[in-house]
N, C-alpha and C positions, 0 to 999 in steps of 0.2 A: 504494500500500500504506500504510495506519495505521503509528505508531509501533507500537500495540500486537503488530501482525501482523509486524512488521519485527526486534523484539527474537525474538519467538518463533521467526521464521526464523533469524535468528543463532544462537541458542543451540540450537537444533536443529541447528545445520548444514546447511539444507537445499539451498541453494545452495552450489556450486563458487562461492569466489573473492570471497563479497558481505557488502558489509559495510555502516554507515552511522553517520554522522555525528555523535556524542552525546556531552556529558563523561562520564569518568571517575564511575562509582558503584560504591560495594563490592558491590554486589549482583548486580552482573555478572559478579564475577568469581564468585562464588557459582553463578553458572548456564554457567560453563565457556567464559567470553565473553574472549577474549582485548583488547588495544588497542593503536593505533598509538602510541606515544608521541615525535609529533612534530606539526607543525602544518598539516592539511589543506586549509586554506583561505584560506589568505594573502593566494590573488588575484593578480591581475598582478605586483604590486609586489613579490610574495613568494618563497615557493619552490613549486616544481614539483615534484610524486613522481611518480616514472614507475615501474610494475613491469612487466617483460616476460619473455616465455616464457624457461625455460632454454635451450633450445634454439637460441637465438641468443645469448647472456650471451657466446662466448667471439668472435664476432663485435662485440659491442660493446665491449666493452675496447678493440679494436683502432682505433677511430675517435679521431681527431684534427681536423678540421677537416670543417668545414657541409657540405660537399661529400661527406664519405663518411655521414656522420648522415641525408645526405636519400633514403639510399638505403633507409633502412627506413621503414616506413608506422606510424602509429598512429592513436590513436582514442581517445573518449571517451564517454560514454552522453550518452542525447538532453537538450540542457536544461543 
């Protein structure tokens, strides 16, 4: 997908849950674009966002050590 095609998905809201990658412009917010205001892409060395369903949030509170965390699955898009 183009940037151009990628903003107008956003601001349409045409997808569930999709977002992408771009600094801060006032014009965004102008087109009902909300932002993450933290840092996406750190890389190894950084930090890690993880969002997961509600549906298990009171589940994961409860983890304490690797052993219970490896008990859920995740995932990341292709790339």
């Amino acid at each position: 997908m183009n940037f151009a095609r990628a903003i107008n998905d956003v601001s349409a809201n045409t997808y569930l849950n999709f977002f992408i990658k771009q600094s801060y412009e006032v014009r965004f917010a102008d087109m009902k674009m909300d932002y993450a205001n933290f840092p996406v892409d750190l890389g190894i060395v950084g930090w890690r966002v993880c969002f997961a369903n509600s549906s298990i949030l009171d589940r994961l509170k409860k983890v304490k050590t690797l052993e219970q965390i490896k008990e859920f699955v995740h995932g990341q898009g292709l790339g």
